[in-house]
N, C-alpha and C positions, 0 to 999 in steps of 0.2 A: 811215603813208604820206603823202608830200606831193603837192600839185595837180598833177597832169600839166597837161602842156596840151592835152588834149583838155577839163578840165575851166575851166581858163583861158577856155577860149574860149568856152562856155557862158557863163561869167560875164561873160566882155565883151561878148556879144550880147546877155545881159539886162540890164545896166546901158545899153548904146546903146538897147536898148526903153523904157528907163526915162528915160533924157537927152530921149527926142522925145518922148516923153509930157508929160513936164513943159516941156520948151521950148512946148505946144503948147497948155498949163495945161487938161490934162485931165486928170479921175479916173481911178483906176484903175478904178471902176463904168462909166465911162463908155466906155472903151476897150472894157473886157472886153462890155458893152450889144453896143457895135456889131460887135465883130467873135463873138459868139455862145458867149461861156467863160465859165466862173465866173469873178468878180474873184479869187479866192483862186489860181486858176490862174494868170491873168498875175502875182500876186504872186511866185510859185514861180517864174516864167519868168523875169521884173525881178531876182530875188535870184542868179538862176545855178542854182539849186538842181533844175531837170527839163531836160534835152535833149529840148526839145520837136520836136514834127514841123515839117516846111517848110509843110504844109497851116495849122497856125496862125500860124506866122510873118507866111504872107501873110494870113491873115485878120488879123492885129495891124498891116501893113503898112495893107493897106485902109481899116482903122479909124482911121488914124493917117494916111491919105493922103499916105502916103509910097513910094517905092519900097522894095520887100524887101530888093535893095542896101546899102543904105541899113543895115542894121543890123550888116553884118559888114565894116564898117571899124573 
C-alpha cells in the first residue's frame, strides 16, 4: 500500500520539526532535554514515523521557542 496523506503529513511535520531544529543548531538531546522526551522519540517524530500528540508538539514548540504554527506549514 502507498503513503496516504494522512501519513504525508506526519512526515512533513517532522521534517518542519527537524528544519527548526537544525536552523536553530540544536541537538536532538538538547530539544528532546528541554521539552521532557526521550531523544529517540523526537527521532521517530523528525523521521514521520509516530503521529504524535499535540501535547508534545507544543512541548517541541516550547523547546524550540517557536510557535506550534509553525510546524504545519
Amino acid at each position: 500500500m502507498g503513503e496516504n496523506r494522512y501519513d504525508a503529513f506526519v512526515k512533513t511535520v517532522g521534517s518542519n520539526v527537524r528544519a527548526m531544529r537544525i536552523s536553530k543548531g540544536l541537538s536532538m538531546e538538547e530539544v528532546a532535554n528541554e521539552a521532557n522526551m526521550e531523544y529517540r522519540q523526537l527521532g521517530r517524530i523528525e523521521r514521520g514515523e509516530v503521529n504524535t500528540t499535540i501535547t508534545s508538539l507544543l512541548k517541541i514548540a516550547d523547546a524550540l521557542k517557536v510557535d506550534i504554527k509553525d510546524f504545519f506549514h
